[in-house]
Structures are given as C-alpha cells and as structure tokens.
TORNU-625536 format. One record per residue: residue number from 1; x, y, z of N, C-alpha, C in turn. Coordinates in steps of 0.001 Angstrom, whole numbers, plus 500000, padded with zeros to 6 digits. Layout:
> num_n_u_n_v_n_w_ca_u_ca_v_ca_w_c_u_c_v_c_w
> NUM_X_Y_Z_X_Y_Z_X_Y_Z
...
***
This chain:
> num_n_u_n_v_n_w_ca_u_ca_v_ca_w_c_u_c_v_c_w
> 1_488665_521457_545848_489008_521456_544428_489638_520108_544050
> 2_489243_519729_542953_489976_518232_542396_491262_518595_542005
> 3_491576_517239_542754_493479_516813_542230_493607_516633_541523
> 4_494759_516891_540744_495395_516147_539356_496463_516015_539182
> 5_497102_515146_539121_498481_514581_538969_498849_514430_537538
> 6_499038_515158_536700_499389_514259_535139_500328_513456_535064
> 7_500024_512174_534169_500428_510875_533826_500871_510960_532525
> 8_502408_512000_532536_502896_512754_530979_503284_510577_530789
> 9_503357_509949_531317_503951_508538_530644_502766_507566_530534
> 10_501322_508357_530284_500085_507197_530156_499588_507482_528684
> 11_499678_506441_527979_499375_506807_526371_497945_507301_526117
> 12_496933_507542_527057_495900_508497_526640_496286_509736_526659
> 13_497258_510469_527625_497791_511631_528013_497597_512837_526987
> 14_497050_513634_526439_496967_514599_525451_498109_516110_526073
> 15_497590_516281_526969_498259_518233_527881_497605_518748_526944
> 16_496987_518814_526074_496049_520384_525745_494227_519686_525758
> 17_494451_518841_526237_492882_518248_526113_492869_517437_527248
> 18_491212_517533_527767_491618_515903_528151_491353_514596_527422
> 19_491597_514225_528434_492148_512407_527512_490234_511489_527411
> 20_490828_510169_526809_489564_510068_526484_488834_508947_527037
> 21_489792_508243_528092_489029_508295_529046_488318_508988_530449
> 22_488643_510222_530419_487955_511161_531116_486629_511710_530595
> 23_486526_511771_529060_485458_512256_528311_484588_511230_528463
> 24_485046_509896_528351_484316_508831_528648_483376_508510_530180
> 25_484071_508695_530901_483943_508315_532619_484035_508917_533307
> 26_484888_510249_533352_485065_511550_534173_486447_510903_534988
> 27_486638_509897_534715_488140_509892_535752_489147_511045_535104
> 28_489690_510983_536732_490996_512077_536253_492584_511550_536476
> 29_493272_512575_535646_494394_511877_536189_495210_511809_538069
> 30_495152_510294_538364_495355_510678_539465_496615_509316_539192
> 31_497095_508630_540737_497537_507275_540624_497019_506516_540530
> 32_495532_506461_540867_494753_504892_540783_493900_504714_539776
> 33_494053_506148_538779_492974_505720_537214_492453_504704_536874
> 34_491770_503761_536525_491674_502847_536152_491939_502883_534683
> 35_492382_504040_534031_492473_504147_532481_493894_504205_532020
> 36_494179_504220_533385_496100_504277_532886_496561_503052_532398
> 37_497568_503763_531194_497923_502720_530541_499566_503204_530082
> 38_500204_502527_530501_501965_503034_530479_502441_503198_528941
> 39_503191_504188_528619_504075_503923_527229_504975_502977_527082
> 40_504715_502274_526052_506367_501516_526037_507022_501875_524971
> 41_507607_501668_524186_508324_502352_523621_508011_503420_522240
> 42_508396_504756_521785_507754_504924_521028_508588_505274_519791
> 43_507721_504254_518597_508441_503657_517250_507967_504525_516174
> 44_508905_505395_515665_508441_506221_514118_508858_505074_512767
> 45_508002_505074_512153_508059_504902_511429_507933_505555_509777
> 46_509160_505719_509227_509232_506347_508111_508900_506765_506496
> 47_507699_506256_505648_508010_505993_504620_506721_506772_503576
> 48_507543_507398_502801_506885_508823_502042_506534_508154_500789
> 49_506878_506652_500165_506553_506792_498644_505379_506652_497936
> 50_505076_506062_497154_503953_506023_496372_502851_505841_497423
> 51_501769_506204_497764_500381_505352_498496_500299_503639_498326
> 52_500321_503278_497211_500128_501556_497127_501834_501207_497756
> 53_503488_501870_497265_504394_501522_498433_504188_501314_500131
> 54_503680_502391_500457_502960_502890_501810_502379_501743_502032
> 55_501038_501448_501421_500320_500047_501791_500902_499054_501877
> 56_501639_498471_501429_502582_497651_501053_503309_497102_502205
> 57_503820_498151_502999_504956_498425_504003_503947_497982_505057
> 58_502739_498010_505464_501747_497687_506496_501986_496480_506996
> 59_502488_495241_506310_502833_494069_506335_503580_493818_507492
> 60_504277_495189_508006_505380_494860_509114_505200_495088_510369
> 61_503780_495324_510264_502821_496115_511808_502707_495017_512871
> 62_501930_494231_512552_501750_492557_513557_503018_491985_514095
> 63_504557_491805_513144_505752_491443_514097_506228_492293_514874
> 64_505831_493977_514115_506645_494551_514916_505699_494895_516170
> 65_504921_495008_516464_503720_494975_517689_503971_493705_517944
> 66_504107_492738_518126_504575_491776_518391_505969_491455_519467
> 67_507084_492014_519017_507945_492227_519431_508384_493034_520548
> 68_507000_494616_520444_507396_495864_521440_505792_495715_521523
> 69_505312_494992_522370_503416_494720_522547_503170_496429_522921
> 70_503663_497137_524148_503384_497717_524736_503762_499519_524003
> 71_504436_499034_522868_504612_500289_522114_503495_501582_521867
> 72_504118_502406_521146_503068_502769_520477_503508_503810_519109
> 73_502915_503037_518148_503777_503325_516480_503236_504537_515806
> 74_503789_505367_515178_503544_506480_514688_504070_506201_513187
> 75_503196_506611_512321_503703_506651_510933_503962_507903_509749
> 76_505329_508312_509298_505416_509471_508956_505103_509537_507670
> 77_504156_509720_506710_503893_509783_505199_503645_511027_504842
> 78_503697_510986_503140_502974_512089_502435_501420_512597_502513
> 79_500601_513595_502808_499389_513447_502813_498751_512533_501727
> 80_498929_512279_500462_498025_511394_499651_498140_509904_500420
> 81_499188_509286_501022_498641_507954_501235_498518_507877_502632
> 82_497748_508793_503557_497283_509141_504987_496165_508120_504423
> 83_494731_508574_503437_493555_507858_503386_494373_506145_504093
> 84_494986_505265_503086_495372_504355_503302_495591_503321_504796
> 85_496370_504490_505710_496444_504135_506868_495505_504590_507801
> 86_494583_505209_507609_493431_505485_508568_492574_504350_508704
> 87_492425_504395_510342_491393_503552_510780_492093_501813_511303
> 88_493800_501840_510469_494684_500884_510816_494670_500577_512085
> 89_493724_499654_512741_494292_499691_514546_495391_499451_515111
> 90_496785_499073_514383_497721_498979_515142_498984_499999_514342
> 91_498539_501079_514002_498818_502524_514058_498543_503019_515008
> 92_498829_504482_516168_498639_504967_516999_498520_506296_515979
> 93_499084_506752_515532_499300_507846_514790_499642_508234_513806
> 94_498771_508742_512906_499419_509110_511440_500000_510281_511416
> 95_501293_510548_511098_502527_511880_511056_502555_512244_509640
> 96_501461_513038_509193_502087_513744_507721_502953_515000_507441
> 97_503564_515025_506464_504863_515440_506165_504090_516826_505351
> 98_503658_517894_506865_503327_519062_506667_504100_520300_507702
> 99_503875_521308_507469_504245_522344_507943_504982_521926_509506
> 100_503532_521556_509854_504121_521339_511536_505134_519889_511975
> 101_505278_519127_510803_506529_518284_511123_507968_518946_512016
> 102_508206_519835_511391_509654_520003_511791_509523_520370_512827
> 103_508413_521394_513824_509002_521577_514870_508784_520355_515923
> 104_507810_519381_515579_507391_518021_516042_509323_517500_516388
> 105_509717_517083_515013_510983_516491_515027_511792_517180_515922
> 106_512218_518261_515954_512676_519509_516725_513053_519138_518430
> 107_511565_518388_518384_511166_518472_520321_511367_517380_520642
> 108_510126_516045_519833_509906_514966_520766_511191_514246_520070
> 109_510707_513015_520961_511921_511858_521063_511404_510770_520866
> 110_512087_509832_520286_511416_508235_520037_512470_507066_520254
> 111_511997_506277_520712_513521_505261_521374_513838_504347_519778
> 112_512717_504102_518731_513132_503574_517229_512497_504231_516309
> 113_513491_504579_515097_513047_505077_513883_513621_504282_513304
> 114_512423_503891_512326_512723_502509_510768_512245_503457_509669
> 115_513337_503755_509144_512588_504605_507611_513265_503161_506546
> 116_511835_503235_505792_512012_502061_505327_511642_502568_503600
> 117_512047_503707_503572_512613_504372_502504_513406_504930_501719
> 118_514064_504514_500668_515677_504467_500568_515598_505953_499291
> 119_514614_506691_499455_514752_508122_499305_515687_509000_500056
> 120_516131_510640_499203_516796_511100_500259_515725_511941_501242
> 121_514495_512257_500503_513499_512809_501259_513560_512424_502744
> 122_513378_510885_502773_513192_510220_503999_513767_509817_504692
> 123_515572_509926_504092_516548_509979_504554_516760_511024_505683
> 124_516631_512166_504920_517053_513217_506285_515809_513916_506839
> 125_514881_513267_507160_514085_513328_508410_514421_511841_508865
> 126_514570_511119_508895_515449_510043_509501_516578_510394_510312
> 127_517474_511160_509693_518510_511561_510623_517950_512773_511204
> 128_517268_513603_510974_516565_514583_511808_515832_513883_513298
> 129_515436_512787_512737_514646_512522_514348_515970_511642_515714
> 130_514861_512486_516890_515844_512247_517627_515628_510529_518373
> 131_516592_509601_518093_516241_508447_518707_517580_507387_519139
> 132_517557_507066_519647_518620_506009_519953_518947_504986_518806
> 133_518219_504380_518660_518472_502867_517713_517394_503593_516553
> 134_517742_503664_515173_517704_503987_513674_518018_502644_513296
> 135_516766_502545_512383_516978_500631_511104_516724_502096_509890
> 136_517492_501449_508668_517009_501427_507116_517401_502287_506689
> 137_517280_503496_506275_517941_504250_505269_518031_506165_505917
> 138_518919_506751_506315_519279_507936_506317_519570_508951_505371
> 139_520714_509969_505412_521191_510584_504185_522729_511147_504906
> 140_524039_511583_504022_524913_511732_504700_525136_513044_504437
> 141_526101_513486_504331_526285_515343_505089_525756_516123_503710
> 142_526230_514986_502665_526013_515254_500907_524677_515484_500872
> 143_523882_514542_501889_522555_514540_501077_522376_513261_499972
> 144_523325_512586_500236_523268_511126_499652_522386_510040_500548
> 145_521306_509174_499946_520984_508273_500936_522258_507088_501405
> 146_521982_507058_502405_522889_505562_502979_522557_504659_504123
> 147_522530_503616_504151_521754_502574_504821_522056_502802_505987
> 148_521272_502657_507153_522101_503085_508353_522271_501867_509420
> 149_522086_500312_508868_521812_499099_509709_522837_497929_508575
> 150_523305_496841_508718_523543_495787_507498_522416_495193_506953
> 151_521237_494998_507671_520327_494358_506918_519588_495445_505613
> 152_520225_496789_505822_519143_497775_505064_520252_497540_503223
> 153_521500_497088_503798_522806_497328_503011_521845_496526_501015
> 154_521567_494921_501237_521117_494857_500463_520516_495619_499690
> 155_519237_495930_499971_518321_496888_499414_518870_498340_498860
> 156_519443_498499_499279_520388_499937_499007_521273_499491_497969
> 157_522029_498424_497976_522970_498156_496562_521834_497824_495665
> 158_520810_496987_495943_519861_497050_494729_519324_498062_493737
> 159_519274_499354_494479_519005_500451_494352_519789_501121_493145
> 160_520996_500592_493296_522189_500981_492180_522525_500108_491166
> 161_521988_498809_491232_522215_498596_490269_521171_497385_489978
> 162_520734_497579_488364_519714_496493_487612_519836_495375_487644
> 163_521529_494543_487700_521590_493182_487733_521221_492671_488926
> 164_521750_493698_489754_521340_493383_491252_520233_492698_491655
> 165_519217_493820_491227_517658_493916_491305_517161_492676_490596
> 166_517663_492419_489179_517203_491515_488288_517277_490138_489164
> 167_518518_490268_490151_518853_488510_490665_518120_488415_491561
> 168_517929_489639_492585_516869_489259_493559_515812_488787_493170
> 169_515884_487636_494573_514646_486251_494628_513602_486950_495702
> 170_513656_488006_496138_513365_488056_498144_512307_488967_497789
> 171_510852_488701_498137_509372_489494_498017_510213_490904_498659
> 172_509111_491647_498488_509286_493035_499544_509352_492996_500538
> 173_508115_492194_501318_507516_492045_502400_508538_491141_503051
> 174_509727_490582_502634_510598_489949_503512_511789_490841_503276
> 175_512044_491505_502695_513085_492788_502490_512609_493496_503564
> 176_511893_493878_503645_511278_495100_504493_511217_494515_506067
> 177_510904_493269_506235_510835_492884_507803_512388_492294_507962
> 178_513143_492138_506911_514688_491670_507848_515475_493096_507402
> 179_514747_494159_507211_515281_495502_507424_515297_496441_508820
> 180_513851_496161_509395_513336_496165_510500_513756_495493_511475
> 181_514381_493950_511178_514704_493205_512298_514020_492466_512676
> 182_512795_492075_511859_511797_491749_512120_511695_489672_511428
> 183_511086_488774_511957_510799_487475_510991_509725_487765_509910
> 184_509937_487167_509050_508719_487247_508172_508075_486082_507895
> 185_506403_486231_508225_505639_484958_508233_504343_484627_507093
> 186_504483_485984_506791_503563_486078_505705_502384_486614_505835
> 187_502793_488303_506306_501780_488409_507050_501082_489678_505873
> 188_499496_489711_505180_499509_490300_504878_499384_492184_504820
> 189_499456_492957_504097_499289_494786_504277_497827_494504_505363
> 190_497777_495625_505867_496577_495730_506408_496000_497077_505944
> 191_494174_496972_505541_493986_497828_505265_492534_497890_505989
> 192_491840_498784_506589_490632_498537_507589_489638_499624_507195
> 193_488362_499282_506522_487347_500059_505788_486251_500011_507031
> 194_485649_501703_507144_484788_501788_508082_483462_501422_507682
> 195_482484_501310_508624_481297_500874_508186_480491_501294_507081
> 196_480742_503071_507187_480068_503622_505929_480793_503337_504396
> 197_481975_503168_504487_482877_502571_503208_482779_501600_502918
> 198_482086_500107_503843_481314_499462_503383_480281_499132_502807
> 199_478993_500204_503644_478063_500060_502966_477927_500927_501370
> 200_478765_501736_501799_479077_502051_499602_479274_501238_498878
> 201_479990_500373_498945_480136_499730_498019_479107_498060_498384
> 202_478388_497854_498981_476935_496946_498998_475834_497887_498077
> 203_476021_499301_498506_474594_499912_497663_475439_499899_495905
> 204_476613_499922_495971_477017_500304_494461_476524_498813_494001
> 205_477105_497842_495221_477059_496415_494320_475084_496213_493994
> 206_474515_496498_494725_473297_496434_494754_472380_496981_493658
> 207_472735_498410_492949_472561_498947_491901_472392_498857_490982
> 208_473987_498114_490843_474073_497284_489299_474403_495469_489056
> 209_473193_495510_490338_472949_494178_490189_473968_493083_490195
> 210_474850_493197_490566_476236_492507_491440_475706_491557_492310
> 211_475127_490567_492443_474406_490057_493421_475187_488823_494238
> 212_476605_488730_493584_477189_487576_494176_477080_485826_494191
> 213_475969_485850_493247_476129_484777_492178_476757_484459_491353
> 214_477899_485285_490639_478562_485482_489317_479942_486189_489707
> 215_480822_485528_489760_482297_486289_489505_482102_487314_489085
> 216_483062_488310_489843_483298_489673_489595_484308_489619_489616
> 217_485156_490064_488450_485930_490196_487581_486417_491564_487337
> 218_487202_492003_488304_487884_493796_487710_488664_494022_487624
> 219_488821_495090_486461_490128_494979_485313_490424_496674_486148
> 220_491670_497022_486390_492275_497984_486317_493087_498473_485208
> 221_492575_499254_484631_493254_499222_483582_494746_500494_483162
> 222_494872_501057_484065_495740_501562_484164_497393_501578_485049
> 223_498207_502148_484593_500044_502041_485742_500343_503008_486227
> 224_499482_504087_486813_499797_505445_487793_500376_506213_486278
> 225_500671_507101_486905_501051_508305_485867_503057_508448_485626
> 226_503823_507983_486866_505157_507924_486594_505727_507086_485891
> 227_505200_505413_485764_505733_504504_485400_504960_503956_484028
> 228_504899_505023_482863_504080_504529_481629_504331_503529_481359
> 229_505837_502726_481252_505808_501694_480678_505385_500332_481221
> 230_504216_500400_482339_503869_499242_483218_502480_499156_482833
> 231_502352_500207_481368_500783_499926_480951_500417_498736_480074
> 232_499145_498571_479955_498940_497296_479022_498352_497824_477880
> 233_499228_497398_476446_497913_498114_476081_496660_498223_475283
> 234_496068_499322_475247_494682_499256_475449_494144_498464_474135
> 235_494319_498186_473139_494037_496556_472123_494226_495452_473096
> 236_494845_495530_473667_495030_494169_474889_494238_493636_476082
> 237_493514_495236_476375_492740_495113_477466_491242_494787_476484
> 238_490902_495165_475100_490053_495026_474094_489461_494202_474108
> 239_490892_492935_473562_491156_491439_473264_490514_490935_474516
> 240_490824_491086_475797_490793_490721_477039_489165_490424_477547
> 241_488818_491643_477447_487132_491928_477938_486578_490925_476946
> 242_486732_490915_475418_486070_490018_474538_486292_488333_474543
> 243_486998_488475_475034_487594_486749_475789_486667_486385_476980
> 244_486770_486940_477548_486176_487295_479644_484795_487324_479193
> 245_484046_487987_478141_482553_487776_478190_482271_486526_477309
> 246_483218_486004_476401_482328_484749_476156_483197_483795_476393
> 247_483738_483628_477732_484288_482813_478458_484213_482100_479818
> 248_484046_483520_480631_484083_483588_481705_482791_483404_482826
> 249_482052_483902_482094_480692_483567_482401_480604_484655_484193
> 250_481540_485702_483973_481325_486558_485334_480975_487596_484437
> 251_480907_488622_486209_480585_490079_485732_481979_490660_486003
> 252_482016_492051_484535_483382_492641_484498_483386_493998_485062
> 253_484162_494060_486003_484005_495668_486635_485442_496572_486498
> 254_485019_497751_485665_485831_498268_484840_486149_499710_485970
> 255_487596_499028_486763_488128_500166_487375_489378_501328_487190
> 256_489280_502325_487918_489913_503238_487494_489977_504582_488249
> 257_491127_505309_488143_491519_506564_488413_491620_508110_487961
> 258_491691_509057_488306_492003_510677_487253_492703_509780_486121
> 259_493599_509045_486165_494873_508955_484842_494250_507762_483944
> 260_492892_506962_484357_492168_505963_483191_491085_506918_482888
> 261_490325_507957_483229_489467_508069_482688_489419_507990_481364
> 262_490242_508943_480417_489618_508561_478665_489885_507037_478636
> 263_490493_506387_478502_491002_504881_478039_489671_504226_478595
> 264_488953_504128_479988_488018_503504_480481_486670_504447_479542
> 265_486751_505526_478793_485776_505995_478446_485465_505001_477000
> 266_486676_505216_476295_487013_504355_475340_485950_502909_475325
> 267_486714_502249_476311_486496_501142_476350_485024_500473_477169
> 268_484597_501684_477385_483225_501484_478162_481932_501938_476521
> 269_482308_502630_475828_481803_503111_475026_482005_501860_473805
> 270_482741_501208_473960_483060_499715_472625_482022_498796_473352
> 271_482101_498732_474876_481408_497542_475242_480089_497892_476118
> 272_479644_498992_475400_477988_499844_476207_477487_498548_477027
> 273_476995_498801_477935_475994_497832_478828_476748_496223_479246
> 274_477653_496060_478842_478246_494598_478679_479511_494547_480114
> 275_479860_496072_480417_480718_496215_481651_480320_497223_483000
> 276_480445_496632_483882_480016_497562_484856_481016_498971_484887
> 277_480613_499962_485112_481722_501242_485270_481824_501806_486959
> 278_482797_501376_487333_483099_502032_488349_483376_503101_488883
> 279_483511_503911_487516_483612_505382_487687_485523_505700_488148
> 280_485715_506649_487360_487418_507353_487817_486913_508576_488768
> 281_485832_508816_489372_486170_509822_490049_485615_509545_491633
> 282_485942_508032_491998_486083_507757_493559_486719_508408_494187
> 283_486652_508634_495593_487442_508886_496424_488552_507996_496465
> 284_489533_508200_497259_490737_507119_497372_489956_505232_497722
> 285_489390_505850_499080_488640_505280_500250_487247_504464_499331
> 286_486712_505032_498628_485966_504349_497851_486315_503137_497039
> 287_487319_504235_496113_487927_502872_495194_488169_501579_495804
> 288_488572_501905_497378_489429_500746_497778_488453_499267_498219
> 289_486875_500238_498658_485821_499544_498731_485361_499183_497646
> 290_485973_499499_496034_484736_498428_495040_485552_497492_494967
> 291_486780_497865_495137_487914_496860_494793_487747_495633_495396
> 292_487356_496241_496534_486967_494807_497535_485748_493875_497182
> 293_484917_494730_496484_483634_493555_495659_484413_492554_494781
> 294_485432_492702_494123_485922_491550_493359_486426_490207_494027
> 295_486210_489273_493130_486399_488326_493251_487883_487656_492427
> 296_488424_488571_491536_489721_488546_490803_489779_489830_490241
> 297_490986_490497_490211_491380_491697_489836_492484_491051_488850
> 298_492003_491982_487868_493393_492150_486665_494153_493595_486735
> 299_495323_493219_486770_495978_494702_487156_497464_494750_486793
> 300_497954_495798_486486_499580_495818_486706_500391_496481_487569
> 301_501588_496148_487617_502086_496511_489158_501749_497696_490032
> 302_500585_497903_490713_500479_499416_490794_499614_499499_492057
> 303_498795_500699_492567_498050_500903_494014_497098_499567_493902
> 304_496347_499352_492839_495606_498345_492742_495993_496855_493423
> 305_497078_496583_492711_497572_495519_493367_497161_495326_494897
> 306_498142_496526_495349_497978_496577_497015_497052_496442_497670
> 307_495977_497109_497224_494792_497365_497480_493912_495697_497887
> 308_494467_495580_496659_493411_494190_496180_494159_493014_497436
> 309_495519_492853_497437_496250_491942_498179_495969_492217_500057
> 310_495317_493269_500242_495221_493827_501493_494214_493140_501969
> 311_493021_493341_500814_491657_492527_501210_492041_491460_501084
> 312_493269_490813_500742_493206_489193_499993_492297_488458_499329
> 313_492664_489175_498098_491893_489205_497055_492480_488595_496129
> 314_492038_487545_495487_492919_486980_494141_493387_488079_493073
> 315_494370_487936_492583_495036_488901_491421_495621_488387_490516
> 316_495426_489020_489047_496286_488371_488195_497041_489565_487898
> 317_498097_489653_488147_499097_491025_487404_500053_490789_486673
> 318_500121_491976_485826_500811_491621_484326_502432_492666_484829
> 319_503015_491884_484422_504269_492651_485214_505657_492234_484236
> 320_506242_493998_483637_506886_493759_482785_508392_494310_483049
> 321_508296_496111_483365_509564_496949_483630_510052_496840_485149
> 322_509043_495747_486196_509430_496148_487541_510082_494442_487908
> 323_509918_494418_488876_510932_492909_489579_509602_492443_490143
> 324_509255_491240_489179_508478_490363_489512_508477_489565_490979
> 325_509685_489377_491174_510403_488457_492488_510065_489538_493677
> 326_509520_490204_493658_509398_491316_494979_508152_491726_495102
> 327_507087_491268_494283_505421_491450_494249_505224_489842_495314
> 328_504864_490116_496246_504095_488848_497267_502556_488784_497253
> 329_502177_487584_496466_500623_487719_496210_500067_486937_497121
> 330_500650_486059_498290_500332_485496_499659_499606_484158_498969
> 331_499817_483280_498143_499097_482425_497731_497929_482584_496589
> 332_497390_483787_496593_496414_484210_495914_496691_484811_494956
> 333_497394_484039_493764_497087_485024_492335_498052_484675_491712
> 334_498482_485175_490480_499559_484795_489502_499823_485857_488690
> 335_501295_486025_488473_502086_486942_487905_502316_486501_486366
> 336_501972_486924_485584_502026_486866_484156_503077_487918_483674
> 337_504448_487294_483078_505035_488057_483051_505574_488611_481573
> 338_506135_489615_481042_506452_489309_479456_507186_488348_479432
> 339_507551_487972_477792_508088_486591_477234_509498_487204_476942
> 340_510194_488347_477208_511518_488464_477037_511897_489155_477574
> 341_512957_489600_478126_514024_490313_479410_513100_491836_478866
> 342_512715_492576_479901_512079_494218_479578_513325_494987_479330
> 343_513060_495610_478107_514567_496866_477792_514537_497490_478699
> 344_513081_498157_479584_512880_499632_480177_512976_499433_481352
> 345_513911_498160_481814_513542_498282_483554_513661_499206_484168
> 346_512643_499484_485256_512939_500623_485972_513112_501619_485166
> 347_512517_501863_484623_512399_503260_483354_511042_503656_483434
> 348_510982_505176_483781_509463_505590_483552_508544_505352_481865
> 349_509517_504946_480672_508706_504839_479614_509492_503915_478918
> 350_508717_503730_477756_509429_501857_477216_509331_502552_475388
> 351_510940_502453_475349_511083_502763_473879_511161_501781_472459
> 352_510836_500360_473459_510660_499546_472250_509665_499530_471442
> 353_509723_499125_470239_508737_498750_469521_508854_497004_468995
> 354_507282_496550_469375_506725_496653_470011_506436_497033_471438
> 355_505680_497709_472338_506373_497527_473660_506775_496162_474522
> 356_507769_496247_475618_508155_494649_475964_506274_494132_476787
> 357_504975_495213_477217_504238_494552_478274_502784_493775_477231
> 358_503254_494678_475785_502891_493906_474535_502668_492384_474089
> 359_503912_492232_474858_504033_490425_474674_503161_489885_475443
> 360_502712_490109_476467_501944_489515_477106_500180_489772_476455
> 361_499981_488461_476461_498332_488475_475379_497582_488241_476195
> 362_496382_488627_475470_494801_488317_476410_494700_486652_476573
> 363_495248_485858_475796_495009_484719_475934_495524_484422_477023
> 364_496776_484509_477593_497626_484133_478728_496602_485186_480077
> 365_496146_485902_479720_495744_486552_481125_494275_485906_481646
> 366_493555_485831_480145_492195_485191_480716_492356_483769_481253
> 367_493320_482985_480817_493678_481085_481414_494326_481513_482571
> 368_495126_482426_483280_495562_483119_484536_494183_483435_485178
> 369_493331_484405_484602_491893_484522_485255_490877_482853_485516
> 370_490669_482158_484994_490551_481283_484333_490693_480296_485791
> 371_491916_479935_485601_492731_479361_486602_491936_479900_488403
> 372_491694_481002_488816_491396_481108_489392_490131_480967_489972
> 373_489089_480342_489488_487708_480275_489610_487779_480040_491329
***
C-alpha cells in the first residue's frame, strides 16, 4: 500500500482533496516530492469597501511579495469586488465576507493582518483574526475604529476631519504602502483579464468597427449610486460629446452601469449612430474589458477610474466633492478640478446651486482630452 506523509506546511496541501500537483503527476505526499513547496508566512489582508477602493488597494501586492517572497496572501472582501481580484497572480486566495468566514477566523492563524480599512466592519474582523503583528485599522471594545500601528494614525485623523483631508498632499497608493510598512515606487493596481474576457471585447471592438486607427475615446458617464454629488452633469456631458465629434476626430464609446442606464439612454438617443454604446448591462468582468479598448477615458472619481488606471490607461477625471491629492494617475492623465473650494466634501449630495462639479466645462475637459493624443 502507498505511503503518505502529509506536508500540512507545503502550500499545495488541501486535507480534503488532493493537491494539484498530484492531479497533475500522481506524486504523493512523501519527503522527496518534487512539488513541495514550504509556507512562508501567511498574510490576510483586509479590505471590504467600494470594488474600485478594493482595486485600488492592489497597488500594494508587488512590495509586499517583495518583502515576504515566500508568503502566501489571502484577501478578505465583500462578494461584489471578488470579480476584481480574480485571476490576480499574486493573490493566493480570495476570502469573502460570507457565512463561512467566522468559523475560518475562529480556527486558522496568520503571522500578518493589514486591514487597510478604516471601517468598523473591518475593524473587528481585524481584531477577530488571530495573528501576531496587525498594521492599519481595528475597532475597540465600543466598536469604535482605531488605528492599530503609527503609520495607520494619519489616515485615521483624516478620517475626522475635512481640513485634515483638504491639506493632504499624499496619493492613496502611498498612504496605503507606508500603512503596510511598505516603500512606495509607483507601482500600479493590478488587474488580470482571462483570455475569454479578452476576446470579448476584440469581437465587441470588431463589430462596431473600432479598428484601432482612430482614438477611442470613453466617457463614463456616471458617480456610483452613494456619492451623487461626484456627477457631471448631464448638459455637460451634452456640451462634451458635441465638442469631441467635431474636434477630436476619434471614436466615442459611451460607458456605463445599472445606475447610467436612463442618462446613457438619453444621450445615446440625442446622438443616434454618432456614439458607440457599450451597453449598462455588462458583467463586472466585461465592463472592465471594453474599458480596456480605450485609448482615454473621461470619468469621475469612481470604479472607472480604477479600472482604467489598472490597464494604464490615460484618464481625464473630473473631480469635485473628493481629495484630488489622493487619486494617483501614474503619469497618465489629468485631473480637472472645479474652479472653487466644493461645499459638499465628502457629502453623498451637493446642495449648491449651481452644483460645485458644474463649474467644470466641456471646454476644459475636451483640451484635457485633447492634450492627451
């Protein structure tokens, strides 16, 4: 009868399956596997917010694999921004924040947890997990978040207060890696589309005649559904398209989500045949592939952005109620911002009249587009 020794410390190791290099080769676990491969340390990583936040945070994968080569990183999110991190190769594991979390937390052990979410959600599964060394944000007996490192301390007073936020100079992506402990070099989100999510969007580009002769040009025209006042609006995006076609001399690809469909119906119906429609009812995973056909995205602070900055993709974003100084466009793109201090910072809706993202005109966005040839 065959031996087996299990190798509970070889990162193929499953115990209810076998592993995959056995499915592969038939080796088993013995001492001289040739498939063994040791754990080194194993790093949770924490962070539940928006899907384009989530993406965002990817930025910190390469130093921190870098630092612990031999690791192996687990990431704890909400199911909506799982699509996002799938297929990430220097993820080991995506941890969504379902049923079977808690008894997960309960058992295993991890030598670092970085919750790099200054929620209390993510706070106390932060202090729920069991680990030695904790970076970034916990919760205390209250149920209050509180930083649990000095480098997390910044970010956390920002949190409380607007002037704070307003003075910060420091991108995300360097907030977030000297939260971690990490240098920051400029490294961008990573986002990794499989072959068939490629070829969707070659047959979409192929369709409607996208042929890659001609700038492609896509307008997002929407700000998620929490943060209304980060919309542009829609006379603006009007002005915009009618500038861009007898200007620009590209093709305009008119993207969107559940929360643009009427507005993109609108505006697809003013400019029949003159804009490509990308359709609001992509998959996550799709969208993220037309996004990638562009050649400049117009957008405001939102999943788009991320999306677009992942592929490194030029962007022009219009950015009014959020902190300009903390969007990192890696060289590629320009922030157009309003022309006077926003009343609604950080406010889900904007009670001025006019609104403050108003000020910003089609003229200033198309010489921003413009600029980028």
């Amino acid at each position: 009868m065959m031996t087996i020794h299990p190798r509970f410390n070889c990162r193929h190791f499953c115990g209810d399956r076998p592993c995959a290099p056995h499915k592969q080769s038939g080796v088993v676990c013995a001492s001289d596997c040739p498939g063994f491969s040791p754990h080194g340390e194993r790093i949770l990583i924490v962070k539940l917010g928006a899907p384009g936040d989530v993406l965002r945070t990817t930025c910190i994968l390469p130093e921190l694999k870098k630092a612990y080569p031999q690791s192996s990183l687990h990431w704890l999110t909400r199911p909506e921004a799982v699509p996002l991190l799938t297929g990430n190769p220097l993820v080991d594991e995506i941890v969504p924040l379902d049923c079977e979390l808690l008894p997960r937390l309960l058992v295993e052990e991890f030598d670092r947890v970085l919750c790099l979410d200054n929620s209390a959600d993510a706070g106390r599964l932060a202090e729920l997990c069991q680990a030695p060394v904790k970076r970034g944000f916990g919760c205390n007996a209250r149920g209050q978040v509180r930083p649990l490192n000095t480098e997390a301390q910044e970010w956390f007073l920002m949190g409380l207060s607007d002037p704070l936020k307003q003075a910060n100079r420091k991108s995300y992506p360097q907030i977030v890696h000297e939260i971690a402990g990490l240098p920051w070099t400029g490294q961008t989100p990573i986002l990794a589309l499989s072959e068939a999510e490629k070829y969707f969007a070659r047959q979409f580009a192929k369709h409607h005649g996208l042929d890659g002769q001609r700038q492609i040009i896509g307008l997002f025209t929407g700000a998620g559904s929490r943060w209304k006042g980060k919309n542009w609006p829609e006379s603006h995006w009007v002005g915009l398209i009618e500038l861009l076609l007898e200007q620009a001399g590209g093709e305009l690809l008119l993207l969107g989500g559940p929360n643009e469909v009427e507005r993109n119906g609108r505006l697809l119906s003013r400019f029949a045949g003159r804009v490509v429609d990308s359709r609001c009812d992509n998959s996550l995973r799709e969208f993220v592939a037309l996004v990638g056909l562009c050649d400049v995205l117009v957008t405001a602070d939102t999943l788009a952005l991320h999306v677009a900055t992942a592929q490194q993709k030029n962007v022009v974003v219009l950015v009014g109620p959020t902190s300009a100084a903390e969007i990192e466009l890696y060289g590629r793109g320009m922030i157009v911002g309003v022309s006077q201090p926003c009343r609604c910072y950080y406010q889900p809706t904007c009670d001025s009249q006019p609104p403050c993202m108003a000020s910003i005109s089609p003229q200033e966005v198309l010489e921003a587009v413009l600029s980028l040839r």
